[in-house]
C-alpha atoms as an extended CHARMM CRD file, in Angstrom:
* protein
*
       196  EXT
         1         1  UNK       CA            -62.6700000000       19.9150000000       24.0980000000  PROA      1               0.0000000000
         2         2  UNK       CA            -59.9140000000       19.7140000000       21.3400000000  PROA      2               0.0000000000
         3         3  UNK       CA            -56.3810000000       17.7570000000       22.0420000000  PROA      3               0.0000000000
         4         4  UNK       CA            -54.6580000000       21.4020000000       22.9540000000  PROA      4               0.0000000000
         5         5  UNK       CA            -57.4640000000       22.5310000000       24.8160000000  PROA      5               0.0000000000
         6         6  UNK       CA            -56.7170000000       18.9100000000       27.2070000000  PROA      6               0.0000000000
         7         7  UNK       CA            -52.6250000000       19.2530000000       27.4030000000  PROA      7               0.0000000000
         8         8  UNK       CA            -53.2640000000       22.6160000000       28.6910000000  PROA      8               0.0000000000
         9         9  UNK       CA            -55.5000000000       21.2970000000       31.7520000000  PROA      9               0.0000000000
        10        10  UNK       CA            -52.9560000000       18.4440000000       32.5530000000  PROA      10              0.0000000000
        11        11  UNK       CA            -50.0050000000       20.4470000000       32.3390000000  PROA      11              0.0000000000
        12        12  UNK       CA            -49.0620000000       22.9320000000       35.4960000000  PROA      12              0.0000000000
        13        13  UNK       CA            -50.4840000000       26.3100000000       34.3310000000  PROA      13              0.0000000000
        14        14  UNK       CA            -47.8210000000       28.6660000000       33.8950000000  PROA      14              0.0000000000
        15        15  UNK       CA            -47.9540000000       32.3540000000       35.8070000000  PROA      15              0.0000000000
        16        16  UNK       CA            -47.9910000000       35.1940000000       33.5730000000  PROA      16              0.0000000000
        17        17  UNK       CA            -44.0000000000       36.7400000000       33.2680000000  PROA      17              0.0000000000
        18        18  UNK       CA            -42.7630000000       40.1020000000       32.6890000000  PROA      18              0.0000000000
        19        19  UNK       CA            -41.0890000000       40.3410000000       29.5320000000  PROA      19              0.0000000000
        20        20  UNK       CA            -37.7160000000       41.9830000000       29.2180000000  PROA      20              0.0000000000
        21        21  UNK       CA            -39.2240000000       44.8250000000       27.4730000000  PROA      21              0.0000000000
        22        22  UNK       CA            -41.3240000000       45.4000000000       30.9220000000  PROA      22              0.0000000000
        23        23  UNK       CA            -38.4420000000       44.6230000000       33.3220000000  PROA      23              0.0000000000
        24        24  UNK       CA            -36.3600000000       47.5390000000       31.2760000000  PROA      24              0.0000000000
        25        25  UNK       CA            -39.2440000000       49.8250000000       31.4410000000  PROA      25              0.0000000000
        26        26  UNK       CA            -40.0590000000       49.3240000000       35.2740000000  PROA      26              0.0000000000
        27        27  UNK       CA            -36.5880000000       49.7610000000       35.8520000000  PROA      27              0.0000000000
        28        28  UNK       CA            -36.1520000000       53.0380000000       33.6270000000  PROA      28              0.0000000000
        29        29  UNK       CA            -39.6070000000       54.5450000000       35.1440000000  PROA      29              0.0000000000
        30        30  UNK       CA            -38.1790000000       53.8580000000       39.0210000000  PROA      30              0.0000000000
        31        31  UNK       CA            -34.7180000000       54.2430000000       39.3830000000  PROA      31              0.0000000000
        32        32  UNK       CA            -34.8910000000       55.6710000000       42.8320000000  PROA      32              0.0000000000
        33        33  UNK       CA            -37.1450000000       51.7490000000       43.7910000000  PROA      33              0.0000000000
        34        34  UNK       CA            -40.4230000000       50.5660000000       44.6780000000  PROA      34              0.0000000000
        35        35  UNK       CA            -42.2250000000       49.9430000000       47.9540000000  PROA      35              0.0000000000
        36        36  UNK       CA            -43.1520000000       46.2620000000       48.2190000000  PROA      36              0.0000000000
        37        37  UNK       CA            -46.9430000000       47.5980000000       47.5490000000  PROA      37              0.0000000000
        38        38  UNK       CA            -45.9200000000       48.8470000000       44.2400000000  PROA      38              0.0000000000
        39        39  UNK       CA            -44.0040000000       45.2690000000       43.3680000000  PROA      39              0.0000000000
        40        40  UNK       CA            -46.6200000000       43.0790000000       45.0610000000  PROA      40              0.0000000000
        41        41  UNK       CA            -49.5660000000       45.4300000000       42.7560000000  PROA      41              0.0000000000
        42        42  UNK       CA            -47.6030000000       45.0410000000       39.4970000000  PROA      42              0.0000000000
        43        43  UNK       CA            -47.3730000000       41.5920000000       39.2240000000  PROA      43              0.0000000000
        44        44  UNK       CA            -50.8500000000       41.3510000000       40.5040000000  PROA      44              0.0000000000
        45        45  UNK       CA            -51.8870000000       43.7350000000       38.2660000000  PROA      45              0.0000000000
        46        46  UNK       CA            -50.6170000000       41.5340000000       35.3840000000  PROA      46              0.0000000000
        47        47  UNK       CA            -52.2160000000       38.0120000000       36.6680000000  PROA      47              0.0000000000
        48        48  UNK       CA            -48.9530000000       36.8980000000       38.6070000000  PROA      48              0.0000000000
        49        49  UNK       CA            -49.8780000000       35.9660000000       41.7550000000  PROA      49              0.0000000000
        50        50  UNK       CA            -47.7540000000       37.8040000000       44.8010000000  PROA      50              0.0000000000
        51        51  UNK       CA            -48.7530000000       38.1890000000       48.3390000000  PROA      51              0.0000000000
        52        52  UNK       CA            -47.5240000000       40.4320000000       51.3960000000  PROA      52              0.0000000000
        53        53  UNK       CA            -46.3050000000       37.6600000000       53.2220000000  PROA      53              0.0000000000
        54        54  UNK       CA            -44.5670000000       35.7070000000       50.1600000000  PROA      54              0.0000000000
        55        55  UNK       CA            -42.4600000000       39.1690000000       48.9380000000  PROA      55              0.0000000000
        56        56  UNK       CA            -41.4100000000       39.0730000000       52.8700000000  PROA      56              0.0000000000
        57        57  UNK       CA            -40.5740000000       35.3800000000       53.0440000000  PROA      57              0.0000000000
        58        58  UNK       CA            -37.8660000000       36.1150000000       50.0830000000  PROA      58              0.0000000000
        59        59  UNK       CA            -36.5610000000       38.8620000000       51.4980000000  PROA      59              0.0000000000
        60        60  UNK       CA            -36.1060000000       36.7610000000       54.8320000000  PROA      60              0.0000000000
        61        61  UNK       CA            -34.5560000000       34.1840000000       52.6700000000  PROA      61              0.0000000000
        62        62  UNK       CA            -32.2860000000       36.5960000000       50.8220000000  PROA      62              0.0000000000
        63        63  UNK       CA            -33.5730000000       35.8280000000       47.9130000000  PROA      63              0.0000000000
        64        64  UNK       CA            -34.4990000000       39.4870000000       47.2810000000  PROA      64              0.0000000000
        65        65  UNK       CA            -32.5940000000       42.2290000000       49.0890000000  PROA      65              0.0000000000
        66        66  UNK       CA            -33.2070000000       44.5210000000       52.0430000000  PROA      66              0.0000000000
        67        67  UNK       CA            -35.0520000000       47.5480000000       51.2510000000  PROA      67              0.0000000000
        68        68  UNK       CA            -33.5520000000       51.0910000000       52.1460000000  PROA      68              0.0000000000
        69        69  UNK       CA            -35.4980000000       53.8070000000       54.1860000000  PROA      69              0.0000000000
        70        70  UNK       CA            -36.2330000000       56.8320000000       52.3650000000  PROA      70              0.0000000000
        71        71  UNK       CA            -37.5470000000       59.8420000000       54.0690000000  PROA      71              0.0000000000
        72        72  UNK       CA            -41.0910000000       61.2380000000       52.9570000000  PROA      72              0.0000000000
        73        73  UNK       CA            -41.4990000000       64.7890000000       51.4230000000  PROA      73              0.0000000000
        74        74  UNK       CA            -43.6260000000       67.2110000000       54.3500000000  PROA      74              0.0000000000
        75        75  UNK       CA            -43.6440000000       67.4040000000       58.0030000000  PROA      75              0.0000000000
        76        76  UNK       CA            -44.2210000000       64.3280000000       60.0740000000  PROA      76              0.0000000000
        77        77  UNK       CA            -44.6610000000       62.0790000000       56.9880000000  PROA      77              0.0000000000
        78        78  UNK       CA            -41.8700000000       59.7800000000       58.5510000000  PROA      78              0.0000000000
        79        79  UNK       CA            -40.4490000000       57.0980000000       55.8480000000  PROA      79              0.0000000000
        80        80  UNK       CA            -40.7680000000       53.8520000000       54.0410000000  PROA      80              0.0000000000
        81        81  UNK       CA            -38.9290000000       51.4320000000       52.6700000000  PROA      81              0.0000000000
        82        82  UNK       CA            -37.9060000000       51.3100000000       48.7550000000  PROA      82              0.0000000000
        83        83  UNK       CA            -36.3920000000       48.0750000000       47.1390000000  PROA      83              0.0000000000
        84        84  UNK       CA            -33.9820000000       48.5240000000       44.0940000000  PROA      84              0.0000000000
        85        85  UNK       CA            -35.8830000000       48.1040000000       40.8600000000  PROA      85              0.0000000000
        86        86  UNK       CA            -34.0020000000       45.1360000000       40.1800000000  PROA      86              0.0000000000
        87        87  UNK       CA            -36.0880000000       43.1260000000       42.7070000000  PROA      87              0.0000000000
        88        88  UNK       CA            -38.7830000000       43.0960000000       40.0530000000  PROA      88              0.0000000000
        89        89  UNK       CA            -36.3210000000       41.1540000000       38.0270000000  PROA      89              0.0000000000
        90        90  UNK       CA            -35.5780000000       38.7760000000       40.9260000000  PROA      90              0.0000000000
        91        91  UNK       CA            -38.9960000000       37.8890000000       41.7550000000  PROA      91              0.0000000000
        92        92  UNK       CA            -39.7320000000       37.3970000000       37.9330000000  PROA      92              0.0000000000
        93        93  UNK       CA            -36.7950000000       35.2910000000       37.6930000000  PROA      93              0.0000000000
        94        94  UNK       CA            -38.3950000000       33.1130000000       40.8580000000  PROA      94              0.0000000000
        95        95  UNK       CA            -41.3140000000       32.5260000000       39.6560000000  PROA      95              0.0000000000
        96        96  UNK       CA            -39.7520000000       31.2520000000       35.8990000000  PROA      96              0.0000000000
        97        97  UNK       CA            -37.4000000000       28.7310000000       38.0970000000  PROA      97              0.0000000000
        98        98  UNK       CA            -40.5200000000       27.5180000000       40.4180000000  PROA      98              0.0000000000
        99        99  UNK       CA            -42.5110000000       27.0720000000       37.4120000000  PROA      99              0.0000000000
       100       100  UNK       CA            -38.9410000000       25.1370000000       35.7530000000  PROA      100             0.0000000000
       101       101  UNK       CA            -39.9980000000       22.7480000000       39.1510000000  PROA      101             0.0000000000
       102       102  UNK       CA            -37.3070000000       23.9910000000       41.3940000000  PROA      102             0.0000000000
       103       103  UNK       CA            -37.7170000000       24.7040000000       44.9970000000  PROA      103             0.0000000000
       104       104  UNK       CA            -36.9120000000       28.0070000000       47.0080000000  PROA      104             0.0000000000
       105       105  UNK       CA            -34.3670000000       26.0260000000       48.7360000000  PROA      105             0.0000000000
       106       106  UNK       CA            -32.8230000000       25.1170000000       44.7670000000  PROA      106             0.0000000000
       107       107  UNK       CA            -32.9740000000       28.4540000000       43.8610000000  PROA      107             0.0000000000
       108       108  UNK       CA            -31.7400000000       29.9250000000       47.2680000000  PROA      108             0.0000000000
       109       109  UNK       CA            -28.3890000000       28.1530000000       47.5740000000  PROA      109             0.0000000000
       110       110  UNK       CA            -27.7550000000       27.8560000000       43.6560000000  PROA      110             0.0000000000
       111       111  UNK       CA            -29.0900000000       30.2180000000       41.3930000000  PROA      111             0.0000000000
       112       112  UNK       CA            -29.0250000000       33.4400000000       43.5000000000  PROA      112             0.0000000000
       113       113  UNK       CA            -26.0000000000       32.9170000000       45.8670000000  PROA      113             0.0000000000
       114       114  UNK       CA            -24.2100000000       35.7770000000       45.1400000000  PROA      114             0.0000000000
       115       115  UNK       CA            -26.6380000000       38.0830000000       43.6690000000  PROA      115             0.0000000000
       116       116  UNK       CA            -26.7420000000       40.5450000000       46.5510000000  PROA      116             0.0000000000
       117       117  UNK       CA            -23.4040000000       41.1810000000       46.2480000000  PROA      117             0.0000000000
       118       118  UNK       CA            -22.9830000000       41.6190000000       42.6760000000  PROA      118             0.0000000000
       119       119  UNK       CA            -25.7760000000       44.3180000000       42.7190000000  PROA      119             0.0000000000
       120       120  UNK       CA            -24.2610000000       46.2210000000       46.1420000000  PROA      120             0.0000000000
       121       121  UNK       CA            -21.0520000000       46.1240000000       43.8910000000  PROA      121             0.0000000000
       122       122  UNK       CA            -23.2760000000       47.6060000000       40.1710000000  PROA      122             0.0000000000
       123       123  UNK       CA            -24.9730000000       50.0310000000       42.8380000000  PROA      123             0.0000000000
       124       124  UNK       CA            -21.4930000000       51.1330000000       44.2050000000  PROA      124             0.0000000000
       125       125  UNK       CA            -19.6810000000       51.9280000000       40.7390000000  PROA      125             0.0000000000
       126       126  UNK       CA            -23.1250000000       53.8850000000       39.4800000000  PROA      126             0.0000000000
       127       127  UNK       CA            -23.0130000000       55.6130000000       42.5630000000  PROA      127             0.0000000000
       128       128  UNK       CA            -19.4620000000       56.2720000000       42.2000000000  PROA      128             0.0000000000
       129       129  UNK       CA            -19.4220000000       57.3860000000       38.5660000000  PROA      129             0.0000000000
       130       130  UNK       CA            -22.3580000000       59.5750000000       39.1820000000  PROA      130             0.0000000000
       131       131  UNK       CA            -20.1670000000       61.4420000000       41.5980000000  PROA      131             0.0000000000
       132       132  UNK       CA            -17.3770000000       61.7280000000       39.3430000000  PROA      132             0.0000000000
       133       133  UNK       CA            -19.5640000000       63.2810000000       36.9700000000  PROA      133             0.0000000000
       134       134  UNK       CA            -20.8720000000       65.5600000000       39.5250000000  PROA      134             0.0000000000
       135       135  UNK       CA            -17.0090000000       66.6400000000       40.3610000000  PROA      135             0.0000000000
       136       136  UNK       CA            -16.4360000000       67.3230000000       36.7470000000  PROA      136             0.0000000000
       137       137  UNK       CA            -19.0880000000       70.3790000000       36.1750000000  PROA      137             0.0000000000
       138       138  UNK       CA            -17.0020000000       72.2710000000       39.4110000000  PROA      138             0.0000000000
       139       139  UNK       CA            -15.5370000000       75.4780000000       38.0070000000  PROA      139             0.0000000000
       140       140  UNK       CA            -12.4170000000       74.7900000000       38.9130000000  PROA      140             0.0000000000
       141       141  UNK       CA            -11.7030000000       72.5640000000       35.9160000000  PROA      141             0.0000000000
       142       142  UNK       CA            -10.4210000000       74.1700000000       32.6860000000  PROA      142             0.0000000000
       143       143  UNK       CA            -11.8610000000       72.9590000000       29.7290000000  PROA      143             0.0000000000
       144       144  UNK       CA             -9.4530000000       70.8590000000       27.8840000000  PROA      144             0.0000000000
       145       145  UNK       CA             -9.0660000000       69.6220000000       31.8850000000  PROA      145             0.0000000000
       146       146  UNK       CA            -12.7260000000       68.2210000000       32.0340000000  PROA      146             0.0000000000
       147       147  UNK       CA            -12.4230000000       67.0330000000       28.6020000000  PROA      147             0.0000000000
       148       148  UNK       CA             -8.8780000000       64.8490000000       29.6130000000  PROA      148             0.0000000000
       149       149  UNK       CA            -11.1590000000       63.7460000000       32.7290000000  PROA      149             0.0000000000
       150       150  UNK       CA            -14.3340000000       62.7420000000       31.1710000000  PROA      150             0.0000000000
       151       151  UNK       CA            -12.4470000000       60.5070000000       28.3650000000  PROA      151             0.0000000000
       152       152  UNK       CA            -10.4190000000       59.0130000000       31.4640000000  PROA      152             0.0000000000
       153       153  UNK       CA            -14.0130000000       58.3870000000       33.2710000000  PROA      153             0.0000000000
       154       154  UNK       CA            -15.5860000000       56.8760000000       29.6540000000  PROA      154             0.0000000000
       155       155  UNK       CA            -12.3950000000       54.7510000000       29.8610000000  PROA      155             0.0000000000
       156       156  UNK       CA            -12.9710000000       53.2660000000       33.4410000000  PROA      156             0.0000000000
       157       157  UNK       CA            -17.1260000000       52.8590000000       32.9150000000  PROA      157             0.0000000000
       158       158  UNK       CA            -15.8620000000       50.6090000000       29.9720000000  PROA      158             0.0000000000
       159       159  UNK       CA            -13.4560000000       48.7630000000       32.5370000000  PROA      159             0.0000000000
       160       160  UNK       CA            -16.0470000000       48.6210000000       35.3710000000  PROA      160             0.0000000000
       161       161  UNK       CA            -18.7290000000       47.4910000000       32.7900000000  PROA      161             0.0000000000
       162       162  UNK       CA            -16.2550000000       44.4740000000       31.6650000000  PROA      162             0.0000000000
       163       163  UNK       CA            -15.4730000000       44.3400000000       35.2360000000  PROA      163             0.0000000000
       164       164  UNK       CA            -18.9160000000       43.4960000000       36.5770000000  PROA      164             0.0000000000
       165       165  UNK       CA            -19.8000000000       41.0500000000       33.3810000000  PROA      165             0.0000000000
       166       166  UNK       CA            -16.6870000000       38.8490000000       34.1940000000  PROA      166             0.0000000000
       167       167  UNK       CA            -18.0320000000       38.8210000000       37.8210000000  PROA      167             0.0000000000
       168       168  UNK       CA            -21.5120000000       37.6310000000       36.8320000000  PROA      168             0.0000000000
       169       169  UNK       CA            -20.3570000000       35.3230000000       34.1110000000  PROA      169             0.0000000000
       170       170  UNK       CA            -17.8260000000       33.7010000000       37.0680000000  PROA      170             0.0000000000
       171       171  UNK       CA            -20.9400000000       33.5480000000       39.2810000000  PROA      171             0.0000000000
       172       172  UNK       CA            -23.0450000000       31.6880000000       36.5470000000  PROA      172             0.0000000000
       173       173  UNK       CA            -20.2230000000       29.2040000000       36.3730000000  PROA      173             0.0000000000
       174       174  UNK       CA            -19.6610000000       28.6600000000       39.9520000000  PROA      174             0.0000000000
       175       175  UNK       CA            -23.1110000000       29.0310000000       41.6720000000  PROA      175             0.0000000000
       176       176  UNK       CA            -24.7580000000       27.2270000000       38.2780000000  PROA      176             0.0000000000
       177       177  UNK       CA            -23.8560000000       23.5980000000       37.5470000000  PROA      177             0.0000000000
       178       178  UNK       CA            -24.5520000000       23.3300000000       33.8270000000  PROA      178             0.0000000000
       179       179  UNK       CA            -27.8160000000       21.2160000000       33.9010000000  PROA      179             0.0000000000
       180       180  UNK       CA            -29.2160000000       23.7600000000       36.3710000000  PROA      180             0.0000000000
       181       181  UNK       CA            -27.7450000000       26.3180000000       34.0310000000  PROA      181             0.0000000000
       182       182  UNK       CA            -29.5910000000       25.1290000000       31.4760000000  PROA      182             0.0000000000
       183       183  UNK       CA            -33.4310000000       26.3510000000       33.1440000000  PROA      183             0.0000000000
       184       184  UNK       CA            -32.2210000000       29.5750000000       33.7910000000  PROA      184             0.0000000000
       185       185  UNK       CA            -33.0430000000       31.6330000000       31.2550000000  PROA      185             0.0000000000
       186       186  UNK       CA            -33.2810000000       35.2540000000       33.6200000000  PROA      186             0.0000000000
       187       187  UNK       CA            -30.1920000000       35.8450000000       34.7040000000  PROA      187             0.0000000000
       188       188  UNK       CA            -29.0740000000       39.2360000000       36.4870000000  PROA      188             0.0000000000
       189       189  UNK       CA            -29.7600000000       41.2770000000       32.7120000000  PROA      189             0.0000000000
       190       190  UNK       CA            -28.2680000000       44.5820000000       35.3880000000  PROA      190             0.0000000000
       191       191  UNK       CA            -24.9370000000       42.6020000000       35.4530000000  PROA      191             0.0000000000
       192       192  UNK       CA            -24.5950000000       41.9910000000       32.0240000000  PROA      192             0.0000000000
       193       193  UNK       CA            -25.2520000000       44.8990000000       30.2100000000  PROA      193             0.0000000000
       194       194  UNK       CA            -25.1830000000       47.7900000000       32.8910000000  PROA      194             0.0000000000
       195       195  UNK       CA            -24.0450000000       51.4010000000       31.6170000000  PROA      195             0.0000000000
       196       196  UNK       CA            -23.0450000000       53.5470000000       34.1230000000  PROA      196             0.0000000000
């Protein structure tokens, strides 16, 4: 056994991570969310290891947040619960600080402490916009009307998109003392670059 071959063996062995590449996919290919099934099968479906009961414990711990009952298409198919797609960033982001040696209880009280709110806050102003937008194909709206409206609504995404990036770079300076700061290296990517 060579040198490289040893190092590896002593070290801790490092889960596999999504990239940011598959976090932006995932997150394009479900915007509507995933059932914890679907998050619990894609990381175990890329060697990460993620069980039932451990998905639950973060929720518990509001490390991840609450999922959201959606209704089932068909008679009597009742409903299940669908997490935003952004929890597949948040559990990614777990494992990289766990394998950085930090405990739940590190990364519960400093590293995610505001998190659920800055998301409820993204998810309100996408919401938001996408009713404005809705409002703006009515009928009722002349055309150089719409066209004063949607330049007013570019101007405010730009102003809610600065908006929300202030807010998360505030909450990596309060809720991230810098030599924490320093090992997290998968931060909330949703509140920095978000278009709505």
């Amino acid at each position: 056994m060579d040198q490289t071959e040893q190092s590896q063996l002593k070290g801790p062995i490092a889960e596999p991570l999504l990239s940011e590449r598959d976090l932006r996919d995932i997150e394009r290919a479900q915007p509507q969310g995933l059932t914890s099934k679907q998050i619990v099968d894609l990381f175990e479906s890329r060697g990460a290891r993620l069980s039932e009961a451990t998905f639950r414990k973060y929720v518990q711990l509001g490390l991840l947040p609450r999922s959201r009952r959606v209704g089932r298409k068909g008679k009597h198919q009742g409903s299940c619960g669908m997490y935003p797609p952004q929890t597949v960033r948040r559990i990614n982001a777990i494992k990289r600080l766990m394998a950085s040696s930090y405990t739940i209880e590190d990364i519960q009280r400093s590293f995610l402490r505001f998190q659920n709110e800055i998301e409820t806050v993204e998810a309100g102003i996408r919401e938001l916009f996408t009713g404005f937008e809705q409002e703006l194909e009515a009928p009722h709206f002349d055309r150089e009307r719409k066209r004063t409206l949607a330049r007013e609504l570019d101007d405010a995404r730009r102003t809610a998109g600065d908006l929300v990036r202030q807010i998360a770079s505030l909450e990596r300076q309060i809720a991230r003392p810098p030599q924490k700061a320093a090992a997290w290296s998968g931060g909330p990517e949703g509140a920095a670059g978000e278009s709505w």
